[in-house]
PAGU-375650 format. One record per residue (C-alpha): y, x negated, z negated. Coordinates in steps of 0.001 Angstrom, whole numbers, plus 500000, padded with zeros to 6 digits. Example, Ala and Ser with C-alpha at 12.3 -4.5 7.8 and 13.67 -1.06 7.14 Angstrom:
BEGIN
495500487700492200;498940486330492860;
This chain:
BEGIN
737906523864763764;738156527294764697;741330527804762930;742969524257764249;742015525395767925;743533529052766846;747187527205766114;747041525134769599;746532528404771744;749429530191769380;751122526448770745;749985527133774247;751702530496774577;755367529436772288;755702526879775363;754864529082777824;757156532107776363;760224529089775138;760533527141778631;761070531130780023;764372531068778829;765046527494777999;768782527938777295;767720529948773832;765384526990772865;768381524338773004;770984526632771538;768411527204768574;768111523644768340;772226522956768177;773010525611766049;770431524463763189;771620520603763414;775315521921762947;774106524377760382;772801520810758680;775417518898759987;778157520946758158;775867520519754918;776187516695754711;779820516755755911;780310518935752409;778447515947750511;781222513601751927;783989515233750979;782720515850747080;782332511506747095;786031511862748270;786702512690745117;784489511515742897;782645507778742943;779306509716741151;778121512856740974;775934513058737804;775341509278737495;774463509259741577;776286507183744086;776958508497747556;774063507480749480;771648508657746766;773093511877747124;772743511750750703;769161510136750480;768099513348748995;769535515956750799;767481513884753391;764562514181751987;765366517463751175;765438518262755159;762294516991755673;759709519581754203;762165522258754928;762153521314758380;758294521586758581;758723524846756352;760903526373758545;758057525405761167;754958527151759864;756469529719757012;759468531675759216;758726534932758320;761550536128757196;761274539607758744;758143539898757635;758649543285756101;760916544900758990;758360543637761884;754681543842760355;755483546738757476;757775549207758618;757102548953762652;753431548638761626;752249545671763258;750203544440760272;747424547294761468;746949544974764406;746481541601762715;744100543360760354;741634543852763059;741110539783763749;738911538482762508;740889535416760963;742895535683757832;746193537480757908;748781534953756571;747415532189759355;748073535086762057;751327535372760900;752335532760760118;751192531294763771;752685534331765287;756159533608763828;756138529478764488;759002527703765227;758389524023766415;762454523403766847;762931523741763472;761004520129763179;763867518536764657;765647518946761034;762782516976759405;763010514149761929;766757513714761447;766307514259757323;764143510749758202;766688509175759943;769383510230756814;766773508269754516;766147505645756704;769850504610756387;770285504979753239;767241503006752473;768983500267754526;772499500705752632;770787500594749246;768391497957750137;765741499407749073;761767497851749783;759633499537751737;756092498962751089;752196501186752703;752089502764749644;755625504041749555;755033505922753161;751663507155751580;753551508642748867;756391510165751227;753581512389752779;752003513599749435;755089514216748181;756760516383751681;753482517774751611;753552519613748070;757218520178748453;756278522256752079;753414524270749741;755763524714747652;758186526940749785;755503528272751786;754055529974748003;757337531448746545;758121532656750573;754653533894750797;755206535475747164;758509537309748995;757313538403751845;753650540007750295;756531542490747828;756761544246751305;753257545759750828;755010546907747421;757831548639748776;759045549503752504;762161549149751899;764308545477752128;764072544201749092;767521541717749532;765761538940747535;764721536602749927;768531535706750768;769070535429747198;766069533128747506;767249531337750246;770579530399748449;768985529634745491;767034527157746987;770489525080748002;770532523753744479;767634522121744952;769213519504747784;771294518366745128;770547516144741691;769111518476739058;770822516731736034;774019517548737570;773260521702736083;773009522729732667;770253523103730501;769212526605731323;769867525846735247;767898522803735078;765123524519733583;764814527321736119;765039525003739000;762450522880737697;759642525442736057;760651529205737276;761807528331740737;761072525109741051;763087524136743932;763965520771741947;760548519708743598;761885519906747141;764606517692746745;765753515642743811;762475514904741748;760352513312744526;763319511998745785;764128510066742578;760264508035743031;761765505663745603;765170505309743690;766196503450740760;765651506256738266;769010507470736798;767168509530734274;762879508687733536;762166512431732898;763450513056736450;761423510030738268;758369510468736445;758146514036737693;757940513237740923;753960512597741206;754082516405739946;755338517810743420;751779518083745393;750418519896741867;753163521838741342;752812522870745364;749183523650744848;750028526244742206;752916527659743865;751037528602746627;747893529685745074;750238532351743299;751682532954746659;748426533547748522;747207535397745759;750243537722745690;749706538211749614;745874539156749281;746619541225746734;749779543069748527;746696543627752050;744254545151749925;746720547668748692;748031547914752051;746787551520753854;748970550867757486;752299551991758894;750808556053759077;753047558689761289;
């Protein structure tokens, strides 16, 4: 309880600090629904061409870059600390969260949160939501059950390898450049995993597995094109629980070596 009431005063002050200059908060929220928007118009023009892509029509495709957008939307959220190393390493603001006495990914992870980005998980329901329709698909309780096990893992599952990333600043003080390797690595997984080759596929799925965010959990509430794809899918919450145990392991690891910004 302590913790939840933590993350609504962190809340508290983002609205108070946001509606200051409300201009930024609703170009922030444009700019990352044409950043999105620009993604699915590139979707449409590949079916231009093509009737399939890997054995997937069109609106599968589409149905799971939307899924795709919804635990990246909630990622983006809670995990944006992508200058993690810049602002709490070199500038040494990490010797000031160390003195709380509340655990130093929740501080900075709260002090970096970014409710906008949940606008991108909201329309990624929408996407589905249509394409459901167009593919007349069934919805039954235990398919919306599902849905949030399955966002859920895929969320831990970023959070751990962007946890992992961002505790290698402890390592070194200089940028590292692999978090926007990362971060376009992690495109491949909006799109259908058997469409890669072997040694691709296997990286995606096992190394880095981005597969989970997008296509595998995806593929439960489609007509499975391949079984070893769709009976994957009840994998994603596992798979997110070890992800981001070796994340937050990495991090506690990375403070405990960590001696503060010196002179």
């Amino acid at each position: 309880m302590r913790y939840i009431s933590l993350m609504l005063e962190y809340l508290k002050n983002y609205v108070k600090s946001r509606m200051t200059y409300r201009a930024d908060f609703w170009i922030e929220v444009l700019s990352d629904m044409l950043f999105q928007g620009i993604n699915l118009v590139v979707i449409l023009i590949m079916f231009q061409h093509t009737p399939l892509l890997g054995g997937w029509s069109e609106a599968e495709v589409i149905f799971v870059y939307g899924f795709f957008m919804v635990p990246y939307g909630i990622f983006s959220t809670f995990f944006s600390i992508w200058n993690f190393g810049e602002r709490y390493i070199v500038k040494g603001e990490m010797d000031r969260v160390l003195t709380r006495p509340a655990h130093s990914l929740y501080q900075v992870l709260l002090e970096n949160i970014d409710p906008p980005s949940l606008i991108g998980s909201l329309v990624g329901v929408i996407i589905m939501a249509v394409c459901w329709s167009d593919m007349g698909l069934t919805l039954e309780l235990l398919d919306i059950l599902v849905f949030i096990v399955l966002v859920l893992g895929a969320v831990f599952i970023y959070g751990g390898i962007y946890t992992a990333l961002s505790a290698l600043s402890f390592y070194s003080d200089s940028p590292t450049g692999i978090v926007p390797l990362m971060y376009n690595i992690q495109s491949y997984g909006r799109y259908p995993v058997n469409i890669y080759n072997k040694i691709i596929r296997f990286v995606l799925t096992w190394l880095l597995p981005f597969a989970f965010v997008g296509t595998i959990p995806a593929s439960y509430f489609l007509a499975p094109k391949e079984d070893n794809i769709s009976s994957l899918a009840l994998l994603t919450p596992v798979m997110g629980i070890i992800v981001f145990a070796i994340g937050l392991t990495v991090w506690n690891h990375g403070v405990k070596r960590y001696r503060g910004a010196g002179s």
